[in-house]
Z-matrix of the N, CA and C atoms (Angstrom, degrees):
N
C 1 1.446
C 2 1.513 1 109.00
N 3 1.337 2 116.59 1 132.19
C 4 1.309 3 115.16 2 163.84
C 5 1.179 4 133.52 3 -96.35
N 6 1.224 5 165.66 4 174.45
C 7 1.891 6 159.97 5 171.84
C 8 1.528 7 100.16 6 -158.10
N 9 1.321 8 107.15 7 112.08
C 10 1.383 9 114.05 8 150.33
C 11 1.653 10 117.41 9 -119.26
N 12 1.082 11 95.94 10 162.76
C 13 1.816 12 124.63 11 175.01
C 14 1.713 13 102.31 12 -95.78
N 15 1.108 14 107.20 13 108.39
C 16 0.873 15 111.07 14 172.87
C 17 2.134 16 129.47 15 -122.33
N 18 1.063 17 139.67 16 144.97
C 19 1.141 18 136.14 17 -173.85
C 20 2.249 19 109.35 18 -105.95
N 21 1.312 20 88.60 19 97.42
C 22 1.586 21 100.09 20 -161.02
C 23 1.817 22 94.63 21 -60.66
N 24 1.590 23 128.81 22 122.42
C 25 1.356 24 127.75 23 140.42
C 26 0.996 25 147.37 24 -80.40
N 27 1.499 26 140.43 25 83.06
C 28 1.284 27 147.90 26 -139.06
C 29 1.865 28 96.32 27 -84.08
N 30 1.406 29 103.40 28 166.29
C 31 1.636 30 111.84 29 166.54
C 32 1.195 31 107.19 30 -132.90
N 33 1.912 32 101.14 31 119.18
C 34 1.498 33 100.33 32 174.43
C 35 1.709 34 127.36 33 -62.93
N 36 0.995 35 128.98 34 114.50
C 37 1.487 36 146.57 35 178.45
C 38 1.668 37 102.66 36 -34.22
N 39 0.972 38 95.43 37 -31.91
C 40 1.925 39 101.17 38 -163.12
C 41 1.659 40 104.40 39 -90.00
N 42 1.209 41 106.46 40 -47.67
C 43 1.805 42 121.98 41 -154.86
C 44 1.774 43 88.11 42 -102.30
N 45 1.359 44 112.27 43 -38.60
C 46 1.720 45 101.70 44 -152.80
C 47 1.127 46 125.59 45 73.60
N 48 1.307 47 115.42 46 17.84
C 49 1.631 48 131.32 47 178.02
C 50 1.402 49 107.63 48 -92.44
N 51 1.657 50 114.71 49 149.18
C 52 1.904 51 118.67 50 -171.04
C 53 1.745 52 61.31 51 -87.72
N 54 1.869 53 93.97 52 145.53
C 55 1.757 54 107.67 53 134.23
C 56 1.436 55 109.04 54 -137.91
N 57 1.300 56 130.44 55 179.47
C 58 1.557 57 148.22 56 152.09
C 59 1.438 58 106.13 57 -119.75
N 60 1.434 59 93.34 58 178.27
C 61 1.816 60 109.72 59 -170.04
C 62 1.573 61 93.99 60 -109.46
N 63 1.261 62 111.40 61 137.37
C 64 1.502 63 113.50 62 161.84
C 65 1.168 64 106.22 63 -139.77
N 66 1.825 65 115.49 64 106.79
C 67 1.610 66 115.37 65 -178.67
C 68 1.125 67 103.72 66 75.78
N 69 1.127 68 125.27 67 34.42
C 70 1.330 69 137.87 68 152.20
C 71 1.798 70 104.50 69 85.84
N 72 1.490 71 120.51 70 8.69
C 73 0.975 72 120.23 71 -155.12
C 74 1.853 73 98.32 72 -116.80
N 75 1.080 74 118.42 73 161.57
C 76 1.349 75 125.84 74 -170.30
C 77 1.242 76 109.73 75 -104.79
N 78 1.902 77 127.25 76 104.60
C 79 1.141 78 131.78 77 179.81
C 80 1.481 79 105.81 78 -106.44
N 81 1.235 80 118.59 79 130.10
C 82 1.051 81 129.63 80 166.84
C 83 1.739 82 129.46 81 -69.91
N 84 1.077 83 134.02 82 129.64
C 85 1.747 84 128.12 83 -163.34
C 86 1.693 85 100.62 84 127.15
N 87 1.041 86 75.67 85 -144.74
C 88 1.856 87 107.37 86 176.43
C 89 1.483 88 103.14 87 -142.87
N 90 1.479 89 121.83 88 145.21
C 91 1.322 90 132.11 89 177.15
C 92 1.565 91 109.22 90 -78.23
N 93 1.217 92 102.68 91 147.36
C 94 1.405 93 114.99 92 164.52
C 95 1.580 94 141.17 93 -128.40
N 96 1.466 95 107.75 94 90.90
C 97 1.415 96 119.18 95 -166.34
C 98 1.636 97 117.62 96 -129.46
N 99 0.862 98 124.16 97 167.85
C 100 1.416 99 137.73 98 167.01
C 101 1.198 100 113.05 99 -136.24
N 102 1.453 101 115.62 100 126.55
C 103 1.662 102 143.32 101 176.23
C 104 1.252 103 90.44 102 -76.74
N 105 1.234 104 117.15 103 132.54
C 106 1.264 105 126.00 104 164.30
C 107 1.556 106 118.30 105 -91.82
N 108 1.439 107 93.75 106 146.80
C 109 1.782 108 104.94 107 -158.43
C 110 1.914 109 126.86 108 -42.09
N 111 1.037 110 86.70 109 -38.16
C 112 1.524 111 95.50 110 -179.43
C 113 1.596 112 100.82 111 -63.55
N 114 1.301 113 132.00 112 -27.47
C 115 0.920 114 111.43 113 -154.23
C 116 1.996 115 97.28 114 -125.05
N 117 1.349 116 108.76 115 20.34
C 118 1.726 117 111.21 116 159.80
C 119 0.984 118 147.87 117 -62.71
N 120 1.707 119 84.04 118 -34.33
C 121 1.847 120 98.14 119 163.74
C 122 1.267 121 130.09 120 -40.06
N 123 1.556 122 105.58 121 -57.82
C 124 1.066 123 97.53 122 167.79
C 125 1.730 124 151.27 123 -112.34
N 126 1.465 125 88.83 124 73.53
C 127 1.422 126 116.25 125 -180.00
C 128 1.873 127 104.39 126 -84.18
N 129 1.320 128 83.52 127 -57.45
C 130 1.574 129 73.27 128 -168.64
C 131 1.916 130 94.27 129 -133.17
N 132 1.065 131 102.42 130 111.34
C 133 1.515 132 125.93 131 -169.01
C 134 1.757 133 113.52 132 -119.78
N 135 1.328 134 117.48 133 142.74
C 136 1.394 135 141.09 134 -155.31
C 137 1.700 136 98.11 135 -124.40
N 138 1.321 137 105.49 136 131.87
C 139 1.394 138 102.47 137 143.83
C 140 1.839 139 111.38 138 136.28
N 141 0.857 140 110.27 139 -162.51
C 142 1.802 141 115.46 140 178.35
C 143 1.448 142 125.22 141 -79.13
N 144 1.929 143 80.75 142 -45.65
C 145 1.523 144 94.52 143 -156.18
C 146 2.181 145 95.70 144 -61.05
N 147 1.195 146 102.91 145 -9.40
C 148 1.803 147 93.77 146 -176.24
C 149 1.315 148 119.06 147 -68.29
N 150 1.672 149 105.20 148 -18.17
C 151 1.667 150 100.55 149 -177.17
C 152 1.262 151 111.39 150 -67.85
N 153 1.284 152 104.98 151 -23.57
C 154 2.265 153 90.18 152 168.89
C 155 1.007 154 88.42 153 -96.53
N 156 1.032 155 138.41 154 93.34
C 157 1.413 156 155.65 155 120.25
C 158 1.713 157 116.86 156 -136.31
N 159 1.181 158 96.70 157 -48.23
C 160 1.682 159 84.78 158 173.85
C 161 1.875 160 107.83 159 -118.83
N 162 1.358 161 119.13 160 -82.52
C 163 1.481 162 118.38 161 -175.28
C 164 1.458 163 119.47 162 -42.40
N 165 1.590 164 121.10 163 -0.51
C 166 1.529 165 111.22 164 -168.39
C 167 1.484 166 90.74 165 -113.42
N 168 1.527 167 110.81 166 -32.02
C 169 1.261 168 145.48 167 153.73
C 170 1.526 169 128.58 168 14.01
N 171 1.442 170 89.65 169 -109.17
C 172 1.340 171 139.27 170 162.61
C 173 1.407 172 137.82 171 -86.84
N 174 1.577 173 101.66 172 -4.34
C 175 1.406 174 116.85 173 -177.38
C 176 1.679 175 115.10 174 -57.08
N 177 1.060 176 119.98 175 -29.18
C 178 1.812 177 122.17 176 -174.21
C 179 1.324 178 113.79 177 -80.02
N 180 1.389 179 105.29 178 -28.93
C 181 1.486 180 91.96 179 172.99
C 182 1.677 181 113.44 180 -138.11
N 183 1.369 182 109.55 181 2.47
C 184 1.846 183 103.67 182 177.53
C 185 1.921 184 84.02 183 -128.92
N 186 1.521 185 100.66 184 136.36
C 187 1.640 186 133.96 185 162.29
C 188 1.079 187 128.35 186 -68.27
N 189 1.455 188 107.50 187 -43.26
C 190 1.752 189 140.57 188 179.87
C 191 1.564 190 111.44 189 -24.50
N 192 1.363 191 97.77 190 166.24
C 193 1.519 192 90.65 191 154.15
C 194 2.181 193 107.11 192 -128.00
N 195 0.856 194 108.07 193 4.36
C 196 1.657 195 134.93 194 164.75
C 197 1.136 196 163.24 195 -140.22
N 198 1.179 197 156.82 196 149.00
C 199 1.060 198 132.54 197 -142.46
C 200 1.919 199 110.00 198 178.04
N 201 1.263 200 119.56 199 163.12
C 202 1.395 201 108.47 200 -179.48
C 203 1.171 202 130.96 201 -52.58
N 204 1.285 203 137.92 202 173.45
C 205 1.491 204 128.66 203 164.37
C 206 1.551 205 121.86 204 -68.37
N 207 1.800 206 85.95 205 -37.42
C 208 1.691 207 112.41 206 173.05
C 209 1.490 208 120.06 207 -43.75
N 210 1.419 209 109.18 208 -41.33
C 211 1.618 210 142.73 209 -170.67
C 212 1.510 211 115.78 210 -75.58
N 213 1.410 212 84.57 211 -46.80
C 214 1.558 213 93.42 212 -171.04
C 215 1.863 214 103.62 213 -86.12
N 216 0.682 215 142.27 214 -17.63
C 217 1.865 216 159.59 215 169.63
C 218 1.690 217 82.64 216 -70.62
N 219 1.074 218 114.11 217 -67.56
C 220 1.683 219 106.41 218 -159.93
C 221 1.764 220 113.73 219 -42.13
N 222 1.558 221 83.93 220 -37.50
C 223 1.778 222 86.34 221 -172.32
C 224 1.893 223 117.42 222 -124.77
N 225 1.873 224 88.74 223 41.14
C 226 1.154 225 111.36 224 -179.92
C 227 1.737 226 108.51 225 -72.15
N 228 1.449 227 121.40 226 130.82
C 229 1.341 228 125.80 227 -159.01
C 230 1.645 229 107.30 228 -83.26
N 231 1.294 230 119.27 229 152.52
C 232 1.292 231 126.24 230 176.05
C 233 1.730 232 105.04 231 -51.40
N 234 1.194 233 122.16 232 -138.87
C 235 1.778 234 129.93 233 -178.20
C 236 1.560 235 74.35 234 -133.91
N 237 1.012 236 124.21 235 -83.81
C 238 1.603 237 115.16 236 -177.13
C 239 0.668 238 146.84 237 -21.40
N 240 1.800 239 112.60 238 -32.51
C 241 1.700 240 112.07 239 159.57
C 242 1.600 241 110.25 240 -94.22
N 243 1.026 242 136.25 241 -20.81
C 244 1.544 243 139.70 242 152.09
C 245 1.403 244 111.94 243 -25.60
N 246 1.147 245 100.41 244 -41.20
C 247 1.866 246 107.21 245 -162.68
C 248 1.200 247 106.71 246 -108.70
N 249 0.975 248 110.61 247 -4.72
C 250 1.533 249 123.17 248 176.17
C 251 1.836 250 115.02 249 -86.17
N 252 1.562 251 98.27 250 -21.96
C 253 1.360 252 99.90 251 -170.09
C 254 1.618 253 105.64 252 -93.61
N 255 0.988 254 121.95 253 23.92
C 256 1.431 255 131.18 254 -178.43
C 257 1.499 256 123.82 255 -119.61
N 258 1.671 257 104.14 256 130.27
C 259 1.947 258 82.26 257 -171.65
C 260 1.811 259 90.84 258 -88.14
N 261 1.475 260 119.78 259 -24.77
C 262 1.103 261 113.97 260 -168.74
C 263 1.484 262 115.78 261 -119.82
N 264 1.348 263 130.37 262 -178.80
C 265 1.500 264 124.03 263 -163.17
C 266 1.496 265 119.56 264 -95.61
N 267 1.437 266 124.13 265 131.27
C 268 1.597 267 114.20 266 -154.40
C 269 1.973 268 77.99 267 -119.83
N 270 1.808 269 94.89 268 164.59
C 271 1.634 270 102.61 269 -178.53
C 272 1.682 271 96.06 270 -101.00
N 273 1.484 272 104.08 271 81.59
C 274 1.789 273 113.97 272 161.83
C 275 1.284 274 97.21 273 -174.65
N 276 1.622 275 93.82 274 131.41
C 277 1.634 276 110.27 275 -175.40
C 278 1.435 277 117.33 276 -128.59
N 279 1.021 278 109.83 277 -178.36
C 280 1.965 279 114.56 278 -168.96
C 281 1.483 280 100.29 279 -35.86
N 282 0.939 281 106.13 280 -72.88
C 283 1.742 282 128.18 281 179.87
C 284 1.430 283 111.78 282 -8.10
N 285 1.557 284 113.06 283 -64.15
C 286 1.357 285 154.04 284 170.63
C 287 1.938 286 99.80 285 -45.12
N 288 1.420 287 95.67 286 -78.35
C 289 1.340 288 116.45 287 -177.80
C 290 1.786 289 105.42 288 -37.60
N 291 1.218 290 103.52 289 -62.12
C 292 1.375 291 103.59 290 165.57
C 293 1.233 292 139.90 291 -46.52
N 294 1.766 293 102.61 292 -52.21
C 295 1.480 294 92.98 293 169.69
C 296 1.473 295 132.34 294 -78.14
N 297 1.079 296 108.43 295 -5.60
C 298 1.305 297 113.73 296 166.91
C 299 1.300 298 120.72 297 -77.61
N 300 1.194 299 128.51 298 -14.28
C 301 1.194 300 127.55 299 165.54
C 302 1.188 301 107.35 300 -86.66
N 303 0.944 302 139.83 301 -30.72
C 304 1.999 303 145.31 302 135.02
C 305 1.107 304 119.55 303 -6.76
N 306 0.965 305 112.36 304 -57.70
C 307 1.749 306 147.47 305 -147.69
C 308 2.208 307 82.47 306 -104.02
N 309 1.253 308 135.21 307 -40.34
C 310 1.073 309 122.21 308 167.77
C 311 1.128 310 129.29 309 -52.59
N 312 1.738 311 110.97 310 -47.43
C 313 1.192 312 141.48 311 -146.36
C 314 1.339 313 76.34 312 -88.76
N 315 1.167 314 156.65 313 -80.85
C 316 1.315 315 154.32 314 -142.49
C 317 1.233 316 116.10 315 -42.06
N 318 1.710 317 108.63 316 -42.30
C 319 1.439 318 137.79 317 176.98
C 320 1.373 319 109.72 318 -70.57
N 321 0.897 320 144.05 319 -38.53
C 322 1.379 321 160.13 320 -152.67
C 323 1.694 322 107.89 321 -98.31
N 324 1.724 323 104.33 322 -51.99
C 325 1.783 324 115.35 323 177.93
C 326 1.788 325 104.41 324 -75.00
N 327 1.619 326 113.04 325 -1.67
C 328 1.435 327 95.89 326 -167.33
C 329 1.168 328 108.45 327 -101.73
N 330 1.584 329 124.68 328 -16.06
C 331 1.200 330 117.13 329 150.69
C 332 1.630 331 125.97 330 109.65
N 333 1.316 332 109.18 331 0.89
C 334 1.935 333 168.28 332 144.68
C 335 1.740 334 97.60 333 -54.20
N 336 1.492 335 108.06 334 107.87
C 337 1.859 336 97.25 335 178.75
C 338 1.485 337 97.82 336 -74.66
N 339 0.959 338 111.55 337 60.27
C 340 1.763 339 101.42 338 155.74
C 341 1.222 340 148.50 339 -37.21
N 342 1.296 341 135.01 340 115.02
C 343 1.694 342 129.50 341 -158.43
C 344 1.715 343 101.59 342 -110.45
N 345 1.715 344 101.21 343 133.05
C 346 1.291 345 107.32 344 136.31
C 347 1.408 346 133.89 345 -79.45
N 348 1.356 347 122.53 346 121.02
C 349 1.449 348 132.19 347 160.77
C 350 1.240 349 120.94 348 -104.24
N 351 1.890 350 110.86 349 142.12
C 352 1.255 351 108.99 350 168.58
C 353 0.862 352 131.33 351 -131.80
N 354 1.584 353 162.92 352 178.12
C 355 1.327 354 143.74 353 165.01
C 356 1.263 355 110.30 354 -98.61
């Protein structure tokens, strides 16, 4: 499974101009930010341990395969049920678990509608 963070660029129909949403609001350009390092990793991330995070997730009531950053924080999982969804032992731990929700929050406080996607 893969999950990235991604920053969606729309094209206005009218102008032919790239914009994004910031605060729900429609800026015209391209954004300009830098993720700070600690938290790059997880931009674009590989592996199992993500299905409890989203498809084991979200499965009862969202189909999707994405969704906000905002969205995805809301129904961000304890460490307990993370670890719970495993019969066997994966290499990512609380630590991890945490900072990635760090690494959400960053996305989320900056104010950029940022999307999680997954495969």
């Amino acid at each position: 499974m893969e999950i990235n963070i991604i920053c969606p660029i729309h094209i206005c129909s009218e102008t032919g101009r790239p914009y994004y949403y910031m605060e729900s609001i429609r800026v015209y350009g391209t954004p300009n930010f830098e993720v700070p390092k600690e938290y790059r990793r997880y931009i674009n991330q590989c592996g199992d341990i993500y299905h409890a995070y989203t498809t084991r997730r979200f499965e009862d009531w969202y189909k999707g395969n994405q969704m906000s950053v905002l969205s995805f924080l809301d129904g961000y999982p304890k460490w307990s049920d993370i670890w719970r969804c495993f019969e066997y032992e994966f290499d990512w731990t609380e630590v991890e678990h945490d900072q990635f929700k760090k690494a959400l929050t960053w996305f989320a406080d900056y104010g950029i509608d940022f999307l999680v996607v997954w495969t």
